[in-house]
C-alpha distance (Angstrom), angle and dihedral (degrees) to the residues before:
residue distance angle dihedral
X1 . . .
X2 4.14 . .
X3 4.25 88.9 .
X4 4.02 89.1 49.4
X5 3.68 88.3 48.2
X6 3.79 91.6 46.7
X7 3.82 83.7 69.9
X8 3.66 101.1 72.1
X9 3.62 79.9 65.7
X10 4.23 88.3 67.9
X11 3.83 84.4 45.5
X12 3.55 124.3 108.3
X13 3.81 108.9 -160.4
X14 3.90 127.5 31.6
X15 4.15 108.9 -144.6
X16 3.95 109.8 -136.6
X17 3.68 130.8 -162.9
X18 3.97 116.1 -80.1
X19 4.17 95.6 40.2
X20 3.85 86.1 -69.5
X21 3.80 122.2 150.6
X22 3.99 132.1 -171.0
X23 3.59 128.5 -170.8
X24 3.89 108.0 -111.7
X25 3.77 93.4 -102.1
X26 3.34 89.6 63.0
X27 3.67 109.9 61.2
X28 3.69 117.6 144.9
X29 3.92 120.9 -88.7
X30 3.87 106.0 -120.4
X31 4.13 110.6 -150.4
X32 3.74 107.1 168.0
X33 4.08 106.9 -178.3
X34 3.65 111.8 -172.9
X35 4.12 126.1 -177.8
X36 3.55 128.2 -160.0
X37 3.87 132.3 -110.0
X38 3.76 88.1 -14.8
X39 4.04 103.2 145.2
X40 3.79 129.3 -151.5
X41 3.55 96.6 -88.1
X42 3.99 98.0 46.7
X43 3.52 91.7 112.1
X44 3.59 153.7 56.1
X45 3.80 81.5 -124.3
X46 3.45 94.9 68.6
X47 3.65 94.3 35.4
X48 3.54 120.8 -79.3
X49 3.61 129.3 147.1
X50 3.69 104.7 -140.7
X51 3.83 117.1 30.9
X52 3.09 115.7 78.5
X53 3.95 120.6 -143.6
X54 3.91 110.8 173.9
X55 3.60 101.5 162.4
X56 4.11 97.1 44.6
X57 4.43 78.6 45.3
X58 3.90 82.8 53.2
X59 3.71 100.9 51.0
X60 3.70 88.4 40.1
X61 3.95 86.7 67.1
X62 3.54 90.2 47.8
X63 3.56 93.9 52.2
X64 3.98 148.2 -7.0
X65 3.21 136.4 -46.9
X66 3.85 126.7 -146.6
X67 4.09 114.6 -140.9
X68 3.89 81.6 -170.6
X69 3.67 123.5 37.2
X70 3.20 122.3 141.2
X71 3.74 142.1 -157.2
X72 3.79 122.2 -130.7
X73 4.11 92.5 -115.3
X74 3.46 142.1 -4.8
X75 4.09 92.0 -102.5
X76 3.15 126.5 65.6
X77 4.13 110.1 -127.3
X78 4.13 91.6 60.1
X79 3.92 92.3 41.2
X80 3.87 89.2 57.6
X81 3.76 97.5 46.3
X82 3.51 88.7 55.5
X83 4.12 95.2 51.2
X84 4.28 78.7 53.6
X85 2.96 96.2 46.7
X86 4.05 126.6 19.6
X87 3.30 90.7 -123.8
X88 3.95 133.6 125.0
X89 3.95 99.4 -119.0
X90 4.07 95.2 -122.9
X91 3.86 82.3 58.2
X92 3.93 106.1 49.1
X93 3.70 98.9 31.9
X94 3.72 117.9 -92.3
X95 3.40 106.4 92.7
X96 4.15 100.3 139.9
X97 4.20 133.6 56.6
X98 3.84 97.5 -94.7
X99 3.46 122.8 -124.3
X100 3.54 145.4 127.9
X101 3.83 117.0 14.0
X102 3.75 101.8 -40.1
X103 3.65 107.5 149.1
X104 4.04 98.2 -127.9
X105 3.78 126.4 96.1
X106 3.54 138.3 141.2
X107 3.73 109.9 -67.7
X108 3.40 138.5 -125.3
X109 4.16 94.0 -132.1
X110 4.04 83.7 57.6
X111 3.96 109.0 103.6
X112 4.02 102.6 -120.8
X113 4.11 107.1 -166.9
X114 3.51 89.6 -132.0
X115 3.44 88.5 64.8
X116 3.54 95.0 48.6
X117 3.69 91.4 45.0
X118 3.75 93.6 53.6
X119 4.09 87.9 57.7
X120 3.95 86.3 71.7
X121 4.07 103.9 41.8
X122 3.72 110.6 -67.9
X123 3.72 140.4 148.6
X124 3.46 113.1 -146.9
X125 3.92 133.6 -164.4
X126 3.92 137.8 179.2
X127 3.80 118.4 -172.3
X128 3.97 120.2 169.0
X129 4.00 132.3 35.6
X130 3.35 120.5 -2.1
X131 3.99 112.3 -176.3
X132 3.82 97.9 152.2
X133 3.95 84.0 122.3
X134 3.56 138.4 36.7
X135 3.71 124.7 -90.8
X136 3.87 95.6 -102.9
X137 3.66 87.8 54.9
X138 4.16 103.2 45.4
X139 3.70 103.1 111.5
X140 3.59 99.6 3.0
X141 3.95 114.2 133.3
X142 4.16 89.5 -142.7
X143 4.04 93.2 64.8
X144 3.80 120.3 48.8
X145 3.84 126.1 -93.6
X146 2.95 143.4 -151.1
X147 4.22 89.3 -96.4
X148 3.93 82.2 58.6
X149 3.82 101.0 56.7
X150 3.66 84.6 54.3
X151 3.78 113.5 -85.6
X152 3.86 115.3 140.9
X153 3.52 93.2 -163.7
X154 3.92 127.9 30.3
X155 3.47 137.8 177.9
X156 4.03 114.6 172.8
X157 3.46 153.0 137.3
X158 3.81 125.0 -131.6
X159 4.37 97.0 -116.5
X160 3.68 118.1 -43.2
X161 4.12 125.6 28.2
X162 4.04 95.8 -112.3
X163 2.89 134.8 -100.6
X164 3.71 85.1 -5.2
X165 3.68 144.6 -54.1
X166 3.33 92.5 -60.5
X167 3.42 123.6 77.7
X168 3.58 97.0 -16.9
X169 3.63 115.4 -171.1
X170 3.81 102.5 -165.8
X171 3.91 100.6 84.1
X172 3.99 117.0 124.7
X173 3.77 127.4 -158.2
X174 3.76 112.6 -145.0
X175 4.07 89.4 -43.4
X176 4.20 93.5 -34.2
X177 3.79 112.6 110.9
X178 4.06 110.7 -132.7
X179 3.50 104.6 -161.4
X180 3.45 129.7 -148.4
X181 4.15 114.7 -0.2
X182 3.82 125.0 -156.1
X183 3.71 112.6 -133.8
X184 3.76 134.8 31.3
X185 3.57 136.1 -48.7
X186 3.67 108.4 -112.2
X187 3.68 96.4 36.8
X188 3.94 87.0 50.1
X189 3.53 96.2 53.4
X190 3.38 91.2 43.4
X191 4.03 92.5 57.8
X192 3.53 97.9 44.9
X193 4.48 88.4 55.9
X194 3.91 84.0 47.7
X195 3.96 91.3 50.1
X196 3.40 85.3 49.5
X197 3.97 102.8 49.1
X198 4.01 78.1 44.8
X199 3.49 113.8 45.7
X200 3.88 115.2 2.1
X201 4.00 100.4 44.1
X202 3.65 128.4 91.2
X203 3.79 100.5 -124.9
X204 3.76 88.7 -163.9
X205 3.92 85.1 83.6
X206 3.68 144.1 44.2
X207 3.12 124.7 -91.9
X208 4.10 154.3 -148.3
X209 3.84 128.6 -146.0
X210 3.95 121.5 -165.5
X211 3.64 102.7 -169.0
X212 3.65 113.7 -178.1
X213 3.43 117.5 -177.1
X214 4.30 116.7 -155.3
X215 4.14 83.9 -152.3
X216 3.26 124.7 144.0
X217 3.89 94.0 3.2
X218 3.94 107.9 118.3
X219 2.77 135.1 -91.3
X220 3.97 77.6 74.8
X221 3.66 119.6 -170.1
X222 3.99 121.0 172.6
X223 3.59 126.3 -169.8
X224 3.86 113.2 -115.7
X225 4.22 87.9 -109.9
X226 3.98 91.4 68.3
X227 3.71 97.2 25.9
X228 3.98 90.0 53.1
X229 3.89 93.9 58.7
X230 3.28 91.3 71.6
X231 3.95 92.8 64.4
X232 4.13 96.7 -135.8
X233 3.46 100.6 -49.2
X234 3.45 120.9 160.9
X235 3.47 102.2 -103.8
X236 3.78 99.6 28.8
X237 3.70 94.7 127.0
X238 3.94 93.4 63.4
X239 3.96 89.1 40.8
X240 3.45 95.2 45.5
X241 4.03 88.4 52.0
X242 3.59 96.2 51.9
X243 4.36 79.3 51.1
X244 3.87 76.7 53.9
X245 3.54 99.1 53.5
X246 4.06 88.9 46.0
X247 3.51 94.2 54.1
X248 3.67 89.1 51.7
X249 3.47 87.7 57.5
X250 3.59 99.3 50.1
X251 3.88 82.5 62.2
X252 3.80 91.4 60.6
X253 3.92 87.9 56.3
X254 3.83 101.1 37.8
X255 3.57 76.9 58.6
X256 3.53 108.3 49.1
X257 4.12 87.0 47.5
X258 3.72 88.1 50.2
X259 3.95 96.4 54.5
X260 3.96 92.7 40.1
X261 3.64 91.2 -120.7
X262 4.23 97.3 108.9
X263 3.73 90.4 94.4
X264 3.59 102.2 53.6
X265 4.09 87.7 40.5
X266 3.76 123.9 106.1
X267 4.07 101.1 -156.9
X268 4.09 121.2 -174.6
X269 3.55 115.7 178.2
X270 3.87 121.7 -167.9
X271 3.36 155.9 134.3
X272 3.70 140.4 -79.1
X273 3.66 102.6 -138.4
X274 4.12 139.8 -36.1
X275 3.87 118.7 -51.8
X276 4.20 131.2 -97.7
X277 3.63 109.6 -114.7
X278 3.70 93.5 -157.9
X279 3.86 88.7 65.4
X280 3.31 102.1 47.2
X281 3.95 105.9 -79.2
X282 3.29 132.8 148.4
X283 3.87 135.4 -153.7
X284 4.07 94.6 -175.6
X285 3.68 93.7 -122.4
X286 3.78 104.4 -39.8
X287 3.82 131.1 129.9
X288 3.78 117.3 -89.4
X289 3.71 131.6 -16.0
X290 3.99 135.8 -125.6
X291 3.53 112.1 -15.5
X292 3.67 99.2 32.8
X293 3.64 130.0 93.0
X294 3.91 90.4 -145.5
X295 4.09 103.6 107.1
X296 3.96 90.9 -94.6
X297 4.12 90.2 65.7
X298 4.02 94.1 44.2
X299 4.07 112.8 23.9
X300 3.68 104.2 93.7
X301 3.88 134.4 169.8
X302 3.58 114.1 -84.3
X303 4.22 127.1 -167.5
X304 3.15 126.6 169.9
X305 3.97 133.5 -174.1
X306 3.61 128.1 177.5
X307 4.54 110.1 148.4
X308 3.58 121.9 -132.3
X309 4.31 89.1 21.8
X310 3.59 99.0 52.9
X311 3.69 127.7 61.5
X312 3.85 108.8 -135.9
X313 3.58 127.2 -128.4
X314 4.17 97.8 35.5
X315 3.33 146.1 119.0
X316 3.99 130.7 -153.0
X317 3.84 122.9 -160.5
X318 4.22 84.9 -168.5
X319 4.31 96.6 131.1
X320 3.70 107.4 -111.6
X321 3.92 130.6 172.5
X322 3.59 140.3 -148.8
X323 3.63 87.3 -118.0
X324 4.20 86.8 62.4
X325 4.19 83.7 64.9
X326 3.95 84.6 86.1
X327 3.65 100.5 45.6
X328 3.53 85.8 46.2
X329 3.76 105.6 55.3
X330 4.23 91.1 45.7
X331 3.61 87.5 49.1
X332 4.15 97.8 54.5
X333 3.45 91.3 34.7
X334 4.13 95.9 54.0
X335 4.18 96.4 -119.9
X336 3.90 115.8 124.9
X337 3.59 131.0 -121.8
X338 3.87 113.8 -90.2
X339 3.95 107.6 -99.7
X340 3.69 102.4 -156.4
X341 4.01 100.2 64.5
X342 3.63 128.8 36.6
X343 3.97 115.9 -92.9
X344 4.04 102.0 -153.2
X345 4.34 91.0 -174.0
X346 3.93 116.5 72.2
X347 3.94 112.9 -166.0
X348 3.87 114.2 -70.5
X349 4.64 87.4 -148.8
X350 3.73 88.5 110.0
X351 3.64 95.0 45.6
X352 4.26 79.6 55.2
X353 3.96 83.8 74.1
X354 3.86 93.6 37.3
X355 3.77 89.9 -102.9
X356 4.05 121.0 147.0
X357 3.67 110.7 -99.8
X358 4.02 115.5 -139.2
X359 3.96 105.7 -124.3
X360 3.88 110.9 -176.2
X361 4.04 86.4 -169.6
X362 3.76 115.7 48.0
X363 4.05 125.7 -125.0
X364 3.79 110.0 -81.3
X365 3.25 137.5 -179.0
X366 4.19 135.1 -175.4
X367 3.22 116.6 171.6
X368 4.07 117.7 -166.7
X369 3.71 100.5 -143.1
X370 4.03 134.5 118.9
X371 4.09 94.2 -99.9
X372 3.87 100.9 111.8
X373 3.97 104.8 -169.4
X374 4.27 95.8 49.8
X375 3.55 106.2 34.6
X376 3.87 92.0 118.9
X377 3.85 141.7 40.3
X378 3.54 141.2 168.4
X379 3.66 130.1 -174.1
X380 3.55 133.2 -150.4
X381 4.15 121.1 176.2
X382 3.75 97.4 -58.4
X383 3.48 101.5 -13.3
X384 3.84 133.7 87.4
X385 4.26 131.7 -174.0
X386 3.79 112.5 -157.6
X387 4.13 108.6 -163.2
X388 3.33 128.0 -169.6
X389 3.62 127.4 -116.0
X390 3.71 98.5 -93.3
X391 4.19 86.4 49.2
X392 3.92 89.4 -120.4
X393 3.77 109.9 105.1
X394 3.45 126.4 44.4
X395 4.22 150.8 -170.7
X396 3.35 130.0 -156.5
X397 4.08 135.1 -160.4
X398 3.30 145.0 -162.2
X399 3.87 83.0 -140.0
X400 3.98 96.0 -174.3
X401 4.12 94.3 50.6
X402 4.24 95.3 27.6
X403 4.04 95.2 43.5
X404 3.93 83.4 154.5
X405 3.93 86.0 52.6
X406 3.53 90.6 -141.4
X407 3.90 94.7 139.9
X408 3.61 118.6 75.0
X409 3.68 105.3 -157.3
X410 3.90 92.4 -179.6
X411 4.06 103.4 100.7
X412 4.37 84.4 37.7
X413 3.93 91.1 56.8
X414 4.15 112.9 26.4
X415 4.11 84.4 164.7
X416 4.06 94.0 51.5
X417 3.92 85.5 44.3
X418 3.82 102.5 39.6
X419 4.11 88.7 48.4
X420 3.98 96.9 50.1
X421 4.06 92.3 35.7
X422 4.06 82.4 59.5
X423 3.68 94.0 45.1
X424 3.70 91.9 51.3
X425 3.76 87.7 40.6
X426 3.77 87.9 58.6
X427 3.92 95.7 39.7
X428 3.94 83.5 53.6
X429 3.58 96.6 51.6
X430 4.04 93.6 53.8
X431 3.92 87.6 46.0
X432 3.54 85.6 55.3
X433 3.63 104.0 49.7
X434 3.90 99.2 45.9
X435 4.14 94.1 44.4
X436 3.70 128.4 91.4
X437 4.37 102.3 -130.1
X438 4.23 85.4 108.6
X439 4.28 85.5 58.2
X440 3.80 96.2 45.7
X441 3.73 84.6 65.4
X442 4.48 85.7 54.5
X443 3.69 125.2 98.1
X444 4.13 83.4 -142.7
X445 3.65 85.6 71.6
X446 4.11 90.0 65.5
X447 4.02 110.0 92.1
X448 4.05 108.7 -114.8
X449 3.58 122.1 -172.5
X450 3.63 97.1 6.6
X451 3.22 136.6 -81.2
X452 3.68 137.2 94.5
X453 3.98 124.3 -55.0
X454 3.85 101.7 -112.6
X455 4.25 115.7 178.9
């Protein structure tokens, strides 16, 4: 596979969706900035009243907004594997938070675009949170890192900045510990991508930017700047750190303008997973939050720019997924899907243009977590099943007319229910079969002797 994707190297033109055609030097810019428990209705964006988000308003304007994007669980390890990857997280491996010593991560025989991307010229970056293995393996030469799913450049911390967003002292520069940092998170992160577009990039080639933000995780910290626009309210400090985050993000696109590359740059900017009520969070109305499959613990915000193939100024309520992210950037860029592993995203560019996308496999979600009545959803067009852990009981919603899924339509149409509970049923079963959870439980999964895990 990696010596017929060396090719596209040789090729002159990439083909991109819509009968368009670029010259090879000028591939899109891929800058995927993600934040972390930030729900649907963290923003002024998406409607609320208080926070104020000018930079994620700006690049609204300049491109679309999604009403329903989705993350690919309601936790935040699994729903970044499957932006990497394409993959629903049961399937490639991450299907759990990460933490401690559990054995899973995000393995090195998984098919990272980065990767892929750097087999036809690119320069690729991650800067931000990590927490696509546990904390025993985070810098550890025998597990993959980030340098091994194909970032040239990385600068990370396992999960959480620590002990806060201040001054965290966790960070890691391409397997070199940095000690303790002066500032806050966001903004941090957020300077060491720009140093990078800036200083340590070869501007003679495309690029792609991983920006993962640590904001609004706890523990939350918020300069006094962000915090103090909120004039003492009472929950000023999580406010002012989604203010944080925004600012950070502004940096990103200063950035971009000031090298000349914004044009030619597809950005998406998103969010890990559903908010946390008790910090502050807020779904806009919708049922549940993180760790639920209900629409609170998966919608997220969703903006994407990209000039010249996105109309500015509009909004799309076409469903897309984290997961799609993958799809997406092979698509644009003119490399094919892999053909030995099942891809579960398709390429969000119609959805750009409000257009249906075609999606062979439908949206799933399972999220491993201790909530027993929304540990499982499918969707379908307008409808979505929500099962309960033991895949026994289950909901179902007209999602596009009950947004709020406060009808349960289940008892009222048996048929409706029995025919999606067996297609999810179905979909679950293949999931099953093709992931890794039976190895995590093998002592073959261990490294011996050194060396990194590689299958």
């Amino acid at each position: 596979m990696n010596r017929f994707l060396h090719l596209f190297s040789l090729i002159t033109f990439v083909f991109l969706p819509a009968g368009l055609v670029v010259a090879e030097d000028q591939r899109p810019n891929i800058v995927v900035v993600l934040a972390d428990d930030m729900g649907w209705g963290d923003s002024a964006t998406y409607g609320h009243e208080l926070i104020k988000t000018p930079n994620l308003d700006k690049l609204a304007s300049q491109g679309v907004k999604f009403t329903q994007c989705y993350s690919a669980a309601g936790v935040c390890s699994p729903s970044r594997s499957a932006i990497l990857t394409g993959r629903t997280p049961y399937r490639n491996g991450v299907y759990r938070h990460l933490s401690g010593n559990h054995e899973a991560h995000l393995r090195e025989s998984e098919i990272a675009y980065p990767k892929l991307l750097k087999t036809i010229g690119y320069e690729t970056c991650h800067a931000g949170k990590w927490h696509l293995n546990s904390r025993q393996q985070f810098n550890n030469e025998q597990y993959p890192q980030p340098g091994d799913h194909g970032y040239d450049y990385w600068f990370a911390t396992h999960n959480n900045a620590s002990p806060s967003h201040k001054q965290p002292d966790n960070f890691v520069r391409n397997g070199e510990p940095v000690g303790e940092l002066q500032g806050y998170s966001a903004p941090m992160v957020a300077k060491e991508a720009v140093n990078w577009l800036d200083e340590a990039r070869d501007k003679s080639k495309p690029f792609a930017l991983s920006v993962w933000f640590h904001e609004p995780h706890s523990p939350i910290a918020t300069d006094s700047k962000f915090s103090g626009m909120y004039g003492g309210h009472k929950n000023s400090k999580y406010m002012g750190n989604i203010s944080q985050l925004d600012f950070a993000l502004g940096e990103i696109m200063r950035a971009l303008d000031e090298q000349g590359v914004a044009e030619n740059t597809l950005i998406i900017f998103t969010s890990d997973n559903g908010p946390v009520p008790g910090f502050g969070g807020t779904t806009g109305g919708l049922r549940g939050a993180k760790r639920s499959d209900h629409e609170g613990g998966i919608r997220v915000p969703g903006v994407a720019r990209w000039p010249g193939h996105i109309k500015p100024d509009t909004t799309s309520d076409v469903p897309v997924i984290g997961t799609d992210i993958f799809a997406t950037v092979l698509d644009i860029t003119g490399l094919p899907l892999p053909k030995d592993r099942t891809i579960d995203g398709v390429s969000m560019a119609p959805a750009f243009s409000g257009k249906q996308v075609e999606r062979p496999i439908p949206l799933f979600w399972r999220t491993h977590v201790s909530k027993p009545d929304d540990r499982v959803a499918m969707r379908v067009g307008q409808w979505k099943i929500v099962g309960n852990d033991t895949l026994t009981k289950f909901q179902l919603y007209h999602i596009q007319k009950d947004w709020k899924e406060e009808n349960d339509l289940a008892a009222e149409m048996p048929d409706k229910t029995e025919a999606m509970k067996q297609q999810l049923l179905d979909l679950w079963k293949s999931i099953e079969e093709e992931g890794p959870d039976q190895w995590w439980k093998s002592d073959r999964q261990k490294p011996k002797g050194g060396g990194k895990l590689n299958y």
